[in-house]
C-alpha positions as CSV (number, residue, x, y, z in Angstrom):
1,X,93.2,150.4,154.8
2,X,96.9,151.6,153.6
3,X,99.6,149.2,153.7
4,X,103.3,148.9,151.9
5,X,104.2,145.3,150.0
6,X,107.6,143.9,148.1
7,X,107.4,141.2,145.8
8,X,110.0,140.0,144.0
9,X,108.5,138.7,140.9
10,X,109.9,141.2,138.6
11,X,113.7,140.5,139.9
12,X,115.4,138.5,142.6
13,X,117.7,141.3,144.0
14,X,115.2,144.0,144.3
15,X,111.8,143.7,145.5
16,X,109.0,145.5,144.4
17,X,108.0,148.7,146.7
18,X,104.1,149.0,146.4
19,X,101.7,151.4,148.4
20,X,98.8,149.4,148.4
21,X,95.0,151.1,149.5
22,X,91.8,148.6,150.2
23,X,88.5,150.2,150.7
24,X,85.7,148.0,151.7
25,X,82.6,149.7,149.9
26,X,80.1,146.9,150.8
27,X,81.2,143.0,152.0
28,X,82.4,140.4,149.2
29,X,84.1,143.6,147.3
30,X,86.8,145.5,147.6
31,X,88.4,148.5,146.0
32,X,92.0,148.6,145.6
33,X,94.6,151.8,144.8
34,X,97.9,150.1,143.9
35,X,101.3,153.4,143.9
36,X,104.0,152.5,142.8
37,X,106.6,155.1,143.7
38,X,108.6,157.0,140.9
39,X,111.7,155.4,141.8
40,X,110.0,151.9,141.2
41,X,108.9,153.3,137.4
42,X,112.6,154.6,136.4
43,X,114.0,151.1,137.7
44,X,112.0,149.4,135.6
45,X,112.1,151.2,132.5
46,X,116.3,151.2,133.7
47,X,116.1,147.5,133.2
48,X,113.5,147.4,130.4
49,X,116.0,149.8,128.3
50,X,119.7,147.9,129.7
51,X,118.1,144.5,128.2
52,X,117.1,146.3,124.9
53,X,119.9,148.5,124.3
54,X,122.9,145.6,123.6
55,X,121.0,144.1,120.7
56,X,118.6,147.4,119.4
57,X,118.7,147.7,115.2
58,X,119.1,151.5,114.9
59,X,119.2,153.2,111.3
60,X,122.8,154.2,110.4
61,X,124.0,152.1,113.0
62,X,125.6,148.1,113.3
63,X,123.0,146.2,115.8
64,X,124.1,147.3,119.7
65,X,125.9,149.8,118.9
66,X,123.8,152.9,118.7
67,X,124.0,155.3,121.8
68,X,121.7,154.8,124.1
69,X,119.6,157.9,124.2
70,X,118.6,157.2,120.6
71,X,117.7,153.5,121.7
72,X,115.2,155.5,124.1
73,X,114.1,157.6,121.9
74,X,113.1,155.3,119.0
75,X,111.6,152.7,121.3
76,X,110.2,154.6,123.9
77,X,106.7,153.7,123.5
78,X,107.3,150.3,122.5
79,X,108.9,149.8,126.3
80,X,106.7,152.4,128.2
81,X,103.7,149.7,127.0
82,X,106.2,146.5,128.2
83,X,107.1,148.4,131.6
84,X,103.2,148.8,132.1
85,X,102.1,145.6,131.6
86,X,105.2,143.9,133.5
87,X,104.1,146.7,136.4
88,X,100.8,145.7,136.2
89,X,101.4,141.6,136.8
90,X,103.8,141.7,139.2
91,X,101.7,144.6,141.3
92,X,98.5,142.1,140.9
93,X,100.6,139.0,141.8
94,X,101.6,140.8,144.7
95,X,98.0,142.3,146.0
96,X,96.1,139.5,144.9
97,X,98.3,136.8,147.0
98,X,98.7,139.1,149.9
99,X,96.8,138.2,153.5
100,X,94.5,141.5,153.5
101,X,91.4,139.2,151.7
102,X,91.2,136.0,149.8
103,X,90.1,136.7,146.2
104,X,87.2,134.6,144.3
105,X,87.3,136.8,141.0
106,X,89.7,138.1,138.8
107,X,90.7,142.0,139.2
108,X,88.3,143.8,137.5
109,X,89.7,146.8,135.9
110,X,90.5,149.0,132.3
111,X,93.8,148.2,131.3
112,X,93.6,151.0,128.1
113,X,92.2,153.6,130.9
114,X,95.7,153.3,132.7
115,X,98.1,155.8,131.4
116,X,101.6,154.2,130.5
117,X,104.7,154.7,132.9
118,X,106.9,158.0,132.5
119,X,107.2,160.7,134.9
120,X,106.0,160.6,138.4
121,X,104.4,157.6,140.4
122,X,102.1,154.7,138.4
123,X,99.1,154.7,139.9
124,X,96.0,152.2,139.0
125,X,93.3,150.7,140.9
126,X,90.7,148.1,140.3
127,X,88.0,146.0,142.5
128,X,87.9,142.2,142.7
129,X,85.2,140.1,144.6
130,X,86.6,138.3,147.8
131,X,85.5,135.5,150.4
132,X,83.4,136.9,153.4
133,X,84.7,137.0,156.0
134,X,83.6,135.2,159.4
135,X,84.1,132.3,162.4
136,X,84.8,128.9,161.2
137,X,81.1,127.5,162.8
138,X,82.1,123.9,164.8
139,X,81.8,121.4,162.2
140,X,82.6,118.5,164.3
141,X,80.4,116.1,165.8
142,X,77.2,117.2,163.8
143,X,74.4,114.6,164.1
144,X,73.2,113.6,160.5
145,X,71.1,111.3,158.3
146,X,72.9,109.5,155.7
147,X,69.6,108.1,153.0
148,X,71.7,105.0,151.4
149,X,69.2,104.2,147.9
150,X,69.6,100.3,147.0
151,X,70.0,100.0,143.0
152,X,67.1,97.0,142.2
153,X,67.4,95.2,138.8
154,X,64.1,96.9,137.8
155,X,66.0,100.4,138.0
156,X,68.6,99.1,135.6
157,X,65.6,97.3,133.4
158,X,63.9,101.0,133.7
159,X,66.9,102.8,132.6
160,X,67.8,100.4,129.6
161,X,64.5,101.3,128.4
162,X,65.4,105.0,128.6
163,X,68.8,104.7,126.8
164,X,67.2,102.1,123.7
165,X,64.7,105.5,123.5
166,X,67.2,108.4,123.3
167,X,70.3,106.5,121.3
168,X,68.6,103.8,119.0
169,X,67.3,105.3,115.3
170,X,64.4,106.7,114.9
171,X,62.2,106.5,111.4
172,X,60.9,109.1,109.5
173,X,57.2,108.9,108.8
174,X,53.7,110.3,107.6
175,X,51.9,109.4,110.8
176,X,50.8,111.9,113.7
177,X,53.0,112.8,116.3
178,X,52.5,110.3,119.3
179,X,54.2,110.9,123.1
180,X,58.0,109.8,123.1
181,X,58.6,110.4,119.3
182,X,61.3,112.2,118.0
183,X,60.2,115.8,116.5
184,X,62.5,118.2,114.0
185,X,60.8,121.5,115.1
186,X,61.4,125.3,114.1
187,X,60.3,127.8,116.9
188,X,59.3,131.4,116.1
189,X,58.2,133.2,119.3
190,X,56.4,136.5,119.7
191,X,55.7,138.9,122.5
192,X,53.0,141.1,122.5
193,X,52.9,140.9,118.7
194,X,56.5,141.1,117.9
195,X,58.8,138.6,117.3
196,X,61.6,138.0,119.5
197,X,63.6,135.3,118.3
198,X,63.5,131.0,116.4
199,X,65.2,127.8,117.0
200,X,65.6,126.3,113.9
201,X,65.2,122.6,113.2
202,X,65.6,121.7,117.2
203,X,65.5,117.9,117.4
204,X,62.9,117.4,120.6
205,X,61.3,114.4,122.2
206,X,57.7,114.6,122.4
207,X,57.0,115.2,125.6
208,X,54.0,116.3,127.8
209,X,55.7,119.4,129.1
210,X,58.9,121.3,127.5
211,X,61.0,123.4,129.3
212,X,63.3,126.1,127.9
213,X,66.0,128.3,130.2
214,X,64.0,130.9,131.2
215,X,60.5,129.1,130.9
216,X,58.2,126.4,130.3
217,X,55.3,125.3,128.4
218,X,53.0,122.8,130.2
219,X,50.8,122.6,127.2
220,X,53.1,121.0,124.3
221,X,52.2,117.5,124.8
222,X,48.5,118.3,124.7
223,X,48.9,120.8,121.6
224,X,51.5,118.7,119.1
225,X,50.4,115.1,120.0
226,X,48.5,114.1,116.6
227,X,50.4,116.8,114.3
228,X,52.0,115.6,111.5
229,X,55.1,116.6,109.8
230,X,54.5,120.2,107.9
231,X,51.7,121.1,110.3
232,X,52.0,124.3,112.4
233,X,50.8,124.5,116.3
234,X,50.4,127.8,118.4
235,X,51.4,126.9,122.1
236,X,52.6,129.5,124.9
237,X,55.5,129.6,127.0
238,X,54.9,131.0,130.6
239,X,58.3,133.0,131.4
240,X,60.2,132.5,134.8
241,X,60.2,135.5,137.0
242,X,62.0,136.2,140.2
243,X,59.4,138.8,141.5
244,X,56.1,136.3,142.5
245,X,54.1,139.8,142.6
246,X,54.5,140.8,139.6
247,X,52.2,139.3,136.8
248,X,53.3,136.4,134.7
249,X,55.1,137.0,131.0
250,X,54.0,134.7,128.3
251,X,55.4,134.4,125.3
252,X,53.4,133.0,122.0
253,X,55.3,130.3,120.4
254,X,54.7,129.1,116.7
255,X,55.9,125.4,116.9
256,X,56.3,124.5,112.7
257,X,57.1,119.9,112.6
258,X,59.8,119.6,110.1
259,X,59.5,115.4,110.5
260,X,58.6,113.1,112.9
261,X,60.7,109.9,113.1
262,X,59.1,107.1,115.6
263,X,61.7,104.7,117.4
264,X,62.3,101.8,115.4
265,X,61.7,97.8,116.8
266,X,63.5,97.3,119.7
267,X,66.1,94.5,119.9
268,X,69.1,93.7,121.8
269,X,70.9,92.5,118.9
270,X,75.1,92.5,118.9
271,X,74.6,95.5,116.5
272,X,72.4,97.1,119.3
273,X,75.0,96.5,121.7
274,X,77.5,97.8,119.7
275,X,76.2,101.2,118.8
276,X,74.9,101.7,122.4
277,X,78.9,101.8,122.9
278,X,80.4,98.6,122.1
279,X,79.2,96.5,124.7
280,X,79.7,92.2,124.0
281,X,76.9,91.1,125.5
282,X,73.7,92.5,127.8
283,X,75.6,91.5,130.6
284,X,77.9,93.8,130.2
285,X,75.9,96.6,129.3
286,X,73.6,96.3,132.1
287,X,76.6,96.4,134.1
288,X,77.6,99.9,133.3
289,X,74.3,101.3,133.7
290,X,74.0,99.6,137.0
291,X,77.1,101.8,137.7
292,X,75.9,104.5,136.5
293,X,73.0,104.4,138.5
294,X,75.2,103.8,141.3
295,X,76.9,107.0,140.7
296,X,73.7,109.0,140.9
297,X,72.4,107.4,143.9
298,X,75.8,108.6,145.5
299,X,75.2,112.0,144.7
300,X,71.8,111.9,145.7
301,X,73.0,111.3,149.0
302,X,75.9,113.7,149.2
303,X,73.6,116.5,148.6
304,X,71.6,114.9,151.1
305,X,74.5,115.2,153.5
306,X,75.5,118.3,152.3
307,X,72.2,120.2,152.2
308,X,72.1,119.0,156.3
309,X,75.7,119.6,156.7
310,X,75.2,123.4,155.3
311,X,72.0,123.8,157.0
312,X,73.6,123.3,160.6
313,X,76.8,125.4,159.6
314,X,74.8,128.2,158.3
315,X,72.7,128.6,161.6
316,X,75.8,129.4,163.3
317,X,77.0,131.9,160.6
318,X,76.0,135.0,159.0
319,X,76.9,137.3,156.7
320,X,76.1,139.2,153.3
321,X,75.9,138.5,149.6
322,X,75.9,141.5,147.6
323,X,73.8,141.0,144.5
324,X,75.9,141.8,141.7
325,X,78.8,139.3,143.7
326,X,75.1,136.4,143.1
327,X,74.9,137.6,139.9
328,X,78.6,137.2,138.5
329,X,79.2,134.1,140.3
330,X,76.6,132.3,137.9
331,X,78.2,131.5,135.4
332,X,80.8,129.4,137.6
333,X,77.7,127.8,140.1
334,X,76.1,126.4,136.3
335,X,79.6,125.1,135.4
336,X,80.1,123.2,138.6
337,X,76.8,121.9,138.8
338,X,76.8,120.2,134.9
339,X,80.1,118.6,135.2
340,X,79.6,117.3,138.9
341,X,76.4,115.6,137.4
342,X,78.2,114.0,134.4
343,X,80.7,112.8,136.7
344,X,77.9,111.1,138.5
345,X,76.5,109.5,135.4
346,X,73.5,111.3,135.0
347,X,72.1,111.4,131.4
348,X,71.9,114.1,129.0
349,X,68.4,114.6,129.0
350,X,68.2,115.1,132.7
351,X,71.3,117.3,133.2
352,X,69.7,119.9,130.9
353,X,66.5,119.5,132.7
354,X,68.2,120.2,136.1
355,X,69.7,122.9,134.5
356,X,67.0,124.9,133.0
357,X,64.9,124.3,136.5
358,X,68.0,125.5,138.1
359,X,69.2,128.6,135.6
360,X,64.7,129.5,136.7
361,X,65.7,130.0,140.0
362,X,69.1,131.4,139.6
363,X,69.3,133.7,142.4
364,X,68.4,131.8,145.5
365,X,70.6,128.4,144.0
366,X,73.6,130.5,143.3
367,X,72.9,132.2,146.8
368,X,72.6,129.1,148.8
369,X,75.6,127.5,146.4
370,X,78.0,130.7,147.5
371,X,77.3,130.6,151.0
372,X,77.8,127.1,151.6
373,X,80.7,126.7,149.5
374,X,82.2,129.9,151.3
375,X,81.5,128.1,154.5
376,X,82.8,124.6,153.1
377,X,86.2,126.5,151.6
378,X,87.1,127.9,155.0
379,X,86.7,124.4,156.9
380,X,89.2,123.4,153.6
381,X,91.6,125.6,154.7
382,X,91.5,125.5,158.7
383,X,91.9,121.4,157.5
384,X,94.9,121.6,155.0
385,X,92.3,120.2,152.1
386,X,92.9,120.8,148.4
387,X,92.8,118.8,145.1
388,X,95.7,116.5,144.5
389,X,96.4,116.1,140.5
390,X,94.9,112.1,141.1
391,X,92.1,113.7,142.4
392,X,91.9,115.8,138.5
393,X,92.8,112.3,137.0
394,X,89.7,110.5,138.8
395,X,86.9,113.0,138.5
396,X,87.9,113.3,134.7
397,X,87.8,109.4,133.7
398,X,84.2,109.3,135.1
399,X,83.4,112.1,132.9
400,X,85.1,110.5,129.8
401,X,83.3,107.3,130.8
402,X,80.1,109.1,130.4
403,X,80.6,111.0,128.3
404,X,82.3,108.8,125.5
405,X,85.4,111.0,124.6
406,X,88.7,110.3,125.9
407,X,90.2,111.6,129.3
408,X,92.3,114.0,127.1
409,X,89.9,115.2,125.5
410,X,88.2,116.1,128.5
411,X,90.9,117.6,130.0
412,X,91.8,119.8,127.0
413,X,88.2,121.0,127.2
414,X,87.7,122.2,130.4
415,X,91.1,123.9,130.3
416,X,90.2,125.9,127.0
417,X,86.9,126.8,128.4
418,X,87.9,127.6,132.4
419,X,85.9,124.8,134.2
420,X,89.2,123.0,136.1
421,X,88.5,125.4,138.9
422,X,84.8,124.6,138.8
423,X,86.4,120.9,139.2
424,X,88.7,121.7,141.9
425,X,86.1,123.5,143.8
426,X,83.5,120.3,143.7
427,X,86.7,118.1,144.6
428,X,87.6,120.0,147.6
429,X,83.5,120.8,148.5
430,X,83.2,116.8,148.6
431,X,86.1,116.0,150.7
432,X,85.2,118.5,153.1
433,X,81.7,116.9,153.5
434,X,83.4,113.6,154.1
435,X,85.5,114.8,156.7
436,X,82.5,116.2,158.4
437,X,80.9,113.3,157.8
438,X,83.6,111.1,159.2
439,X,83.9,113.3,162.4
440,X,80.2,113.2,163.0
441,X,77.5,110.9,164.3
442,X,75.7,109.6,161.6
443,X,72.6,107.5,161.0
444,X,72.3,105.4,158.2
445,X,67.9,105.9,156.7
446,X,66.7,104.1,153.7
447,X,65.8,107.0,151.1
448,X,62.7,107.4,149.9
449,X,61.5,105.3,146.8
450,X,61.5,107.2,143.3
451,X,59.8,106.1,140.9
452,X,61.6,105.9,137.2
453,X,60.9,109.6,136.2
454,X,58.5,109.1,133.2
455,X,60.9,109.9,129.8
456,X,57.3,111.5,128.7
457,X,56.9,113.7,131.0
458,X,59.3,116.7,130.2
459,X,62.0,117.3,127.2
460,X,64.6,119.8,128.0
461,X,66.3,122.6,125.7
462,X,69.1,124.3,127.3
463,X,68.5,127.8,125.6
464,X,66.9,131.2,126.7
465,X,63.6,132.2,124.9
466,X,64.6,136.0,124.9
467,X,67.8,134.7,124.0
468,X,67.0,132.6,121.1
469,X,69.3,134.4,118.5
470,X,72.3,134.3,121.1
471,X,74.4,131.3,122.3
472,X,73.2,129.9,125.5
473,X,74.5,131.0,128.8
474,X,74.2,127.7,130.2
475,X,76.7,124.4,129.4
476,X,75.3,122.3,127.2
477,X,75.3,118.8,128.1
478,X,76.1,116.8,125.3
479,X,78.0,113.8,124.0
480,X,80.9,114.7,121.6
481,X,79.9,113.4,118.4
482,X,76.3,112.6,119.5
483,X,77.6,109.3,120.5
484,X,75.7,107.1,123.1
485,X,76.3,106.7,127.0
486,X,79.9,104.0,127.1
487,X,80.5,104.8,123.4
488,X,84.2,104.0,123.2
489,X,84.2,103.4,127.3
490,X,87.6,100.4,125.9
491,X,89.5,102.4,124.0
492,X,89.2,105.7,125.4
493,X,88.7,107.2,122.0
């Protein structure tokens, strides 16, 4: 596919001529060739050198005065690299933004292997990953169930009990290791004989099962309960693997107690309450974990709704996922998926948990995640939906409430690490299942009863086994400061 562009990013008079090649070598990807013609090149460097050239510092000559092929001379290279890069934006602007194929990635491409502008045409070319393309399926008047999940005061009783456990202090102490105590732990794992990476002085709960990123260990309640601090215990760590035929990897793991520190008396003194995140009075704690709660069993139903909603569109629609386009998009699917579950108040504990079950089977999530966000962003765009900055405003104060920092700080985060596009795409994702919703026929169901998951049943570390020694892929979910769920909710400090 050959076609000719102008853009007028580099000046308002004169657009900019492109010749503009798209190959389509498999679906989701395309390879671009991006010419721009020789005349193009000489007016830029024309206009690179006329802004220079009044104010260049020339030896043996006042400022702006010297003549201008010296000016040229001198600082050739210094605007050849200018005229490159300024070629190089506005020609990207310009393809990227263009009607020929919605982009999901950024142009992927060797900006030192592209020679700098001088004689002839500038010629570069790059691929980026795009949105498949295919039919809008009919999204309106879809039959669904909607499970609606009643919050009881015993679910708010069960979660107290879970948050006195993970934020109250803990006690050093000489006795064994019992189920729900806090360990200091190093890990030292070995593979057939070789070691392959530690942990250092990991703070776990005792648990009956641990899970890592890319595996689990069933056995670590049964093995540490009873050790004592100083003791070493050999456990093993069965890897995850995408490829069920092949034979399991199992990694030996030497797990070395540094302390064990058992949870302290409980009561719900005002000094309690005010290091659980300075709550008054029970009343009011309770309160926010019944919202909290709340919050979970919303999302539990949207991705009820939304698993049936992108069931039903996907029978009507088909097309390809390339897996290196799976494989790149990871990253981002991990992203969205830990801060939609802190906006929805879920704790610490079990975001890292869903995330290390999820990061297991990272191929067929982030496939079924692509292809019904694909299918969600189309309906978004046939339907004039987007995020409005209240929208930003809203999802980050329920993540500051959870969290404990301040909206601000929030903000500033996930715009120095990339994640406000993870947060515009779950924004725009939801309202597109409530418009779906809304135009459907929908029948309310009581969901089924879960029971309180049992805190002693599995600890999470959100770190790769084989990837001890590096810094973990996935986002870490964690409260800034270690402080507990509401700390600061008042002052937004």
């Amino acid at each position: 596919m050959s076609s000719s562009i102008e853009t007028s990013e580099n000046t308002e008079q004169t657009p900019l001529q492109l010749d503009v090649q798209v190959q389509s070598p498999e679906a989701c990807v395309r390879e671009v060739v991006v010419t721009v013609p020789e005349s193009e090149v000489k007016r830029y460097l024309k206009e690179a050198y006329d802004k220079l050239v009044p104010d260049a510092q020339v030896p043996g000559f006042r400022d702006g005065r010297a003549p201008r092929r010296l000016v040229e001379k001198q600082f050739k290279d210094r605007v050849a690299e200018q005229v490159k890069g300024q070629l190089l934006m506005d020609s990207l602007a310009s393809v990227t933004d263009s009607e020929e194929f919605s982009a999901i990635s950024e142009p992927d491409f060797d900006y030192n292997s592209i020679p700098e502008p001088g004689e002839g045409a500038f010629v570069f070319q790059f691929k980026i990953e795009v949105r498949p393309e295919f039919d809008t399926p009919n999204w309106k008047g879809m039959k669904l169930e909607k499970p609606v999940e009643e919050i009881t005061d015993e679910k708010v009783d069960e979660a107290l009990l879970r948050i006195f456990r993970d934020r109250l202090s803990f006690q050093a102490t000489d006795d064994p290791a019992a189920l729900g105590d806090r360990l200091t732990v190093n890990f030292t794992f070995t593979q057939d004989g070789k070691e392959v990476g530690q942990i250092e002085e990991e703070q776990v709960t005792l648990a009956e099962a641990l899970s890592f990123a890319d595996g689990n260990c069933k056995e670590f309640g049964e093995k540490v309960v009873g050790a004592k601090e100083g003791d070493d215990i050999q456990v093993s760590v069965e890897l995850f693997q995408e490829d069920s035929e092949e034979d399991a990897q199992v990694v030996d793991v030497n797990v070395h107690v540094v302390e064990v520190a058992k949870l302290e008396d409980l009561d719900l003194t005002d000094e309690v309450l005010d290091e659980l995140g300075g709550f008054e009075a029970e009343d009011e704690l309770k309160s926010f974990i019944r919202n909290s709660l709340e919050r979970q069993a919303d999302y539990r139903t949207q991705q009820a709704v939304r698993q049936s909603v992108a069931n039903l569109l996907s029978e009507s629609v088909s097309f390809d996922l390339p897996s290196g386009l799976v494989q790149s998009q990871t990253q981002r699917e991990l992203n969205r998926k830990s801060l939609e579950l802190q906006r929805s108040g879920f704790p610490v504990d079990s975001i890292n948990s869903f995330l290390n079950s999820m990061r297991q089977n990272v191929r067929a999530t982030t496939e079924s995640a692509l292809r019904e966000h694909f299918i969600l962003e189309q309906i978004a765009e046939d339907e004039k939906v987007d995020a409005e900055p209240a929208d930003y405003d809203s999802e980050i104060e329920l993540i500051a409430e959870q969290s404990g920092e301040s909206a601000r700080r929030v903000r500033a985060r996930l715009e120095k690490t990339g994640q406000m596009d993870s947060l515009r795409n779950q924004i725009v994702e939801r309202k597109v299942i409530d418009l779906v919703v809304e135009n459907g026929e929908v029948t309310e169901t009581e969901a089924a009863v879960e029971e309180g998951q049992d805190p002693n049943a599995l600890f999470a570390i959100p770190q790769s086994i084989l990837k001890a020694n590096e810094e973990s892929d996935i986002p870490e979910a964690k409260y800034e400061d270690n402080k507990p769920v509401g700390a600061d909710a008042k002052t937004g400090e």
